[in-house]
C-alpha positions as CSV (number, residue, x, y, z in Angstrom):
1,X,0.0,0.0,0.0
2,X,1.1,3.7,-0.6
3,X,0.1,5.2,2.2
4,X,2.1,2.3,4.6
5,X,5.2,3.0,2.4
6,X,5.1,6.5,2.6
7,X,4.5,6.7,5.9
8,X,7.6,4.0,6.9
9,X,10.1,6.5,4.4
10,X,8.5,9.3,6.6
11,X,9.3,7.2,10.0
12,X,13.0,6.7,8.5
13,X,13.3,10.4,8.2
14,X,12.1,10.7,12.1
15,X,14.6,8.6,13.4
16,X,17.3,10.4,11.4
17,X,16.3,13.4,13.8
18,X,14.8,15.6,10.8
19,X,12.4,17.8,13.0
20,X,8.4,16.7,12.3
21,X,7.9,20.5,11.7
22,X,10.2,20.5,8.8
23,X,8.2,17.4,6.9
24,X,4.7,18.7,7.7
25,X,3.8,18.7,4.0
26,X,5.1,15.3,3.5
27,X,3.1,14.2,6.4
28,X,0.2,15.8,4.5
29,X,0.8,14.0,1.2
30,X,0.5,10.8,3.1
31,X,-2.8,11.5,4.8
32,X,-4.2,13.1,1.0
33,X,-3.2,9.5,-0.8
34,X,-6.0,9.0,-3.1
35,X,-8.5,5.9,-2.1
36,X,-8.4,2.9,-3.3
37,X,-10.9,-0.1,-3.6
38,X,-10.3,-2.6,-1.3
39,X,-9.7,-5.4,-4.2
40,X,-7.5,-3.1,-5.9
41,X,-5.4,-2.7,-3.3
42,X,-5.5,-6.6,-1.9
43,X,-5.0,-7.8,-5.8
44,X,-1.5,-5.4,-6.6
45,X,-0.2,-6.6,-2.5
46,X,-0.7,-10.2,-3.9
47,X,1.2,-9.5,-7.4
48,X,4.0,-8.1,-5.0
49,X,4.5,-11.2,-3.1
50,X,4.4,-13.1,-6.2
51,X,6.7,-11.1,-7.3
52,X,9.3,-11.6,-4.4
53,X,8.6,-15.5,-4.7
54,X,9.5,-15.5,-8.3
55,X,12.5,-13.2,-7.7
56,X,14.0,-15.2,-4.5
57,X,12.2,-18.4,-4.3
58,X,10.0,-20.1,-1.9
59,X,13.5,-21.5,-0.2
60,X,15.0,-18.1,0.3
61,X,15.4,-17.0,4.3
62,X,13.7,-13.6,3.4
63,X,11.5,-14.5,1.6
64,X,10.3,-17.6,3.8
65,X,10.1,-14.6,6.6
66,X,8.0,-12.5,5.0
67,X,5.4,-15.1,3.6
68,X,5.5,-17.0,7.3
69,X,4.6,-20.1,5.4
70,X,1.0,-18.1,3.8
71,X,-0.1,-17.7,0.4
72,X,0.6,-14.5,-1.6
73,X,-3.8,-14.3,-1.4
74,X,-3.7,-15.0,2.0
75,X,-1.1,-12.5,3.5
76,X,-2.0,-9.9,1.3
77,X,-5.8,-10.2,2.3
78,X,-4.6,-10.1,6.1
79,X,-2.5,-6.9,6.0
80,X,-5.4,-5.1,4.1
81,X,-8.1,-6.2,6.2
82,X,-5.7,-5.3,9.8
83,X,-3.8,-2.0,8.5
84,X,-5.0,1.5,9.1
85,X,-3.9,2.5,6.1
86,X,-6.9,2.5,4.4
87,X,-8.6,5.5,5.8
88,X,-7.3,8.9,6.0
89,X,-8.2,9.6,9.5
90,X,-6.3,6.1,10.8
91,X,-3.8,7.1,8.9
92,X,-3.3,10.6,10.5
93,X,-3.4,9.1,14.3
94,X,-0.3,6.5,13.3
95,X,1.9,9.5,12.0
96,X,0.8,11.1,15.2
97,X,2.4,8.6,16.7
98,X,5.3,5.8,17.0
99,X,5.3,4.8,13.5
100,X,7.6,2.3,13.3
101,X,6.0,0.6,16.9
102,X,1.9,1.1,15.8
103,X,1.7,-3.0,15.3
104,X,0.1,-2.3,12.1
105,X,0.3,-5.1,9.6
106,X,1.3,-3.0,7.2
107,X,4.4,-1.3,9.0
108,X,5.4,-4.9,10.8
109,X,6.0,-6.3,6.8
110,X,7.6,-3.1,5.9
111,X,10.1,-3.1,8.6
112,X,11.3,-6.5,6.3
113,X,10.8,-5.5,2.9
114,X,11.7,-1.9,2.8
115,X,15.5,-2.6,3.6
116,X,15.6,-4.6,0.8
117,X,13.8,-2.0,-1.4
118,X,15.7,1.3,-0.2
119,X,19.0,-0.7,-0.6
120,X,17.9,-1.5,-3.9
121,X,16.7,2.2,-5.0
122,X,20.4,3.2,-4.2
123,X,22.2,0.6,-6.1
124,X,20.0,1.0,-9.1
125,X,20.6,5.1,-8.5
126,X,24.3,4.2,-8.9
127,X,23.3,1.8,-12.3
128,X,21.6,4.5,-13.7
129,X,24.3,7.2,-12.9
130,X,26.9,4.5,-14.6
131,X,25.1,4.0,-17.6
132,X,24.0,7.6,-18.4
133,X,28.3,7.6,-18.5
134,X,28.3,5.0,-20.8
135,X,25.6,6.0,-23.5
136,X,27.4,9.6,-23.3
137,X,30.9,7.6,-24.7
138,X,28.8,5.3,-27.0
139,X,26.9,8.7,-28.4
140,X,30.9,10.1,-29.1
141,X,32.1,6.8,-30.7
142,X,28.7,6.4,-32.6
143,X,29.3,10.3,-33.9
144,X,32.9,9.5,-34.6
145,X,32.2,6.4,-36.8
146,X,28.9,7.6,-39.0
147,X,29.4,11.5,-38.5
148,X,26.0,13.2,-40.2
149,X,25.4,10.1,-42.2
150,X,22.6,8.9,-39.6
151,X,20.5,10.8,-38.2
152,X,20.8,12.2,-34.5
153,X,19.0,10.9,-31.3
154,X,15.9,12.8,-30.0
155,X,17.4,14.2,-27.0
156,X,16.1,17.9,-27.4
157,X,17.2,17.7,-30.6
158,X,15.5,18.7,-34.4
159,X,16.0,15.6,-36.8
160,X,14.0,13.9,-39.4
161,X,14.0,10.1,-39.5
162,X,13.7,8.5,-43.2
163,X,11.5,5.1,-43.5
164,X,9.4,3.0,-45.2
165,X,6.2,1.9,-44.7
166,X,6.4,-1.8,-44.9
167,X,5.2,-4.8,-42.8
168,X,7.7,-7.7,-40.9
169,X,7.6,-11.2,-40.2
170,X,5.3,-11.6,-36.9
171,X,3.8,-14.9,-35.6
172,X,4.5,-17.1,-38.3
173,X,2.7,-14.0,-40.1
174,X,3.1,-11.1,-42.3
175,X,2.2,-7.7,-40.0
176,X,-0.4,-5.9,-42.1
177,X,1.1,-2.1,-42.7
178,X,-2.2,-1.0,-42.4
179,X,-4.9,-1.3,-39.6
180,X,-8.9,-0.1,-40.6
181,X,-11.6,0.4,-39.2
182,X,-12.9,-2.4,-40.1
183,X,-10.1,-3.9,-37.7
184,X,-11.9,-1.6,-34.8
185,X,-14.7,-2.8,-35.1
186,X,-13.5,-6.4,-35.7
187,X,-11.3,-6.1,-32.1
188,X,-14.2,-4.6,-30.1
189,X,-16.6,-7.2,-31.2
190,X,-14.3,-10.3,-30.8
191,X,-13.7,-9.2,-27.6
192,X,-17.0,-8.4,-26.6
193,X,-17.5,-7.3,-22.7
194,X,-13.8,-6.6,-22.2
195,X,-13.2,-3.2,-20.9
196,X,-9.6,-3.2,-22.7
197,X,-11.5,-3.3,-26.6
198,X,-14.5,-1.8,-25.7
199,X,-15.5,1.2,-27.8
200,X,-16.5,4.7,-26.5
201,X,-20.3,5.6,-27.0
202,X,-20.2,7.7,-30.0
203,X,-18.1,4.5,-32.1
204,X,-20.5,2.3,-30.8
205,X,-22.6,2.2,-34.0
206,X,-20.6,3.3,-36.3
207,X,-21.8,6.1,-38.9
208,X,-23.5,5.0,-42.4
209,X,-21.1,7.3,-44.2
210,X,-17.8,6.5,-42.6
211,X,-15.9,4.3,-44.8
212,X,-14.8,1.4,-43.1
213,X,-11.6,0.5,-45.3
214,X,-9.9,3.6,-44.5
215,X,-6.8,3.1,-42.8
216,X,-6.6,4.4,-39.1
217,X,-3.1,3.6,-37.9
218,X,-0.3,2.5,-40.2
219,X,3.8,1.1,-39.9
220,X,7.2,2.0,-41.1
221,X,10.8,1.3,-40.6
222,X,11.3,5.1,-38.8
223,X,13.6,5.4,-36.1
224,X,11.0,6.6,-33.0
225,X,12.3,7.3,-29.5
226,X,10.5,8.8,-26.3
227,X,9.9,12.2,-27.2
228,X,8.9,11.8,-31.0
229,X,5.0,10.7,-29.9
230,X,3.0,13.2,-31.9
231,X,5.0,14.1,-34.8
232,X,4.1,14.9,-37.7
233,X,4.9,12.2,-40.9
234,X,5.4,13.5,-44.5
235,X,5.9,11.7,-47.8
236,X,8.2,12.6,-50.4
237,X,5.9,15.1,-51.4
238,X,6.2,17.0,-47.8
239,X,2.3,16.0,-47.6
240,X,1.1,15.2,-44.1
241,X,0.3,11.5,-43.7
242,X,0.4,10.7,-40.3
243,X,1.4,11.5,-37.2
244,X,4.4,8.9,-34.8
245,X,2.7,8.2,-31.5
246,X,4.3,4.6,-30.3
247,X,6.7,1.5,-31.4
248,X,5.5,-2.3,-31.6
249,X,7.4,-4.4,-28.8
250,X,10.0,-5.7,-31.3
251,X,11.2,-1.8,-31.6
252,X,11.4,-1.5,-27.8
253,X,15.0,-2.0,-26.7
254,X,16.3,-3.3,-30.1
255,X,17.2,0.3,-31.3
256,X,18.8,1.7,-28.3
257,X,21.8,2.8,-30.5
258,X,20.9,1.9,-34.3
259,X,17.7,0.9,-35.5
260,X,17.3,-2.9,-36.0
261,X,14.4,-2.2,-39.6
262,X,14.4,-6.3,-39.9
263,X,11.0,-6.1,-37.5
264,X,11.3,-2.5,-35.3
265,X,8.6,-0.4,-36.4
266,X,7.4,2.6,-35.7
267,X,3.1,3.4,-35.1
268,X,1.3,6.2,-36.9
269,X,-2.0,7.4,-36.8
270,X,-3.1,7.7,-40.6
271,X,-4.2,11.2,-41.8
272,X,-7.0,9.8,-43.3
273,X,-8.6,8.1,-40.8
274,X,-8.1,11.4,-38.8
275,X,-10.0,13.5,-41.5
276,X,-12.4,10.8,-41.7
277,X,-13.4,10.7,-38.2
278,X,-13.5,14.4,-37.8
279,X,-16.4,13.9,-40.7
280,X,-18.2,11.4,-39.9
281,X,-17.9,11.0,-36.4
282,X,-16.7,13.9,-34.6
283,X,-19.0,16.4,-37.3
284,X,-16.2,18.6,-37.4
285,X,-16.8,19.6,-40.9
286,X,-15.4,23.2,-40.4
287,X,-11.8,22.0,-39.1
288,X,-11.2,19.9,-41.9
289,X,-12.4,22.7,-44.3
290,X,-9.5,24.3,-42.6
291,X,-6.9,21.7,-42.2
292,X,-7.7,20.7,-46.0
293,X,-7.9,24.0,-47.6
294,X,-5.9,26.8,-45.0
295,X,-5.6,29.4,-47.6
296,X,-9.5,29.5,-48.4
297,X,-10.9,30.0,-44.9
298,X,-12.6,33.8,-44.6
299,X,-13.5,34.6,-40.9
């Protein structure tokens, strides 16, 4: 729970004699934790322990002591249902008091993970701090070998990425370049009742006029990178056609340094599935007259 691991960083900072005064606000943010349901909670406390039985194994001395020979379900429902954490008010009186000696459930588990976690956070501080040193030297050598002939990195910088649009090898598969609408519509009805494919109201039934071939999203072997969501691609022509938002999965992490094109692929909403939405959807015939024509739009 937040709240519980919050308020055992803010304990830490007690017993490291920072005066209560000076942390008022971060007492505050504790107490002003959003709520959360009951399941919610109790189902991501269970993932955790998974998680650290996966990680260490069932044999391991820590993790035997923090499981005390109960199921991830079962431990997880017993901290939940014994902590204070879950209300505000609860909440306020342990801070008010001796933290770190409350009995809570969720404190008493804490007192074993957290070490663990904050020694953790510090070595992976000095990882990160280590490897921002080592992409700096592979940036130089990467310069030094292929000078302007690639383009740069996005890191605040202006660049244009050349690509194709073309599909890849995927499950045995050829990955269409295009998705539709009919695809939508396909995706939310195969999957009918599941929040994650389930349509907003106004695509529900889907407009008479709308032309259901029109590509929505489509790939291409650009080089994307955090930072490039929302940009705009052109063709050879300098036409708008698109614009980058995401990568599939094979593009994640292949591409850290030079883009792998055999299956890395860059996402892009298609213009025209944009202009037809705007239409026939959003009734938004007055933006397109403008996005279409700009030059022929008295006021």
């Amino acid at each position: 729970m937040q709240r519980a691991f919050m308020a055992f960083i803010y304990a830490t900072y007690l017993e490291e004699g920072i005066p209560a005064e000076l942390l008022g606000s971060f007492k505050e943010q504790i107490i002003g934790i959003q709520y959360r349901p009951e399941q919610f909670d109790c189902y991501m406390l269970t993932q955790r322990f998974e998680l650290i039985r996966d990680i260490y194994g069932d044999s391991d001395p820590l993790a035997m002591d923090i499981m005390s020979g109960k199921t991830s379900e079962e431990l997880a429902g017993e901290i939940i249902a014994g902590t204070a954490f879950r209300s505000s008010d609860t909440t306020r009186e342990i801070l008010d008091g001796d933290i770190l000696n409350s009995g809570d459930p969720a404190i008493e588990i804490l007192k074993r993970i957290a070490p663990e976690i904050l020694a953790s956070q510090e070595y992976y501080s000095e990882l990160l701090a280590e490897e921002d040193e080592i992409m700096s030297e592979l940036g130089r050598a990467w310069f030094a070998i292929y000078d302007t002939e690639i383009p740069p990195d996005a890191t605040f910088s202006l660049r244009i990425s050349d690509g194709v649009v073309t599909g890849y090898e995927y499950n045995g598969t050829i990955a269409p370049v295009y998705t539709t609408f009919y695809g939508l519509y396909d995706r939310a009805h195969s999957h009918y009742g599941d929040p994650q494919w389930a349509l907003p109201e106004r695509w529900q039934e889907p407009s008479a006029t709308l032309d259901l071939s029109t590509p929505v999203n489509f790939i291409s072997t650009n080089d994307i990178i955090g930072g490039n969501s929302g940009s705009p691609v052109v063709n050879i022509s300098l036409e708008v056609v698109g614009l980058a938002f995401d990568s599939n999965i094979e593009g994640m992490g292949s591409s850290d340094f030079i883009l792998d094109d055999r299956a890395a692929r860059a996402i892009s909403v298609d213009s025209r599935g944009m202009i037809q939405s705007l239409i026939h959807v959003y009734h938004a015939e007055r933006l397109v007259e403008e996005i279409l024509n700009p030059g022929n739009n008295a006021r």
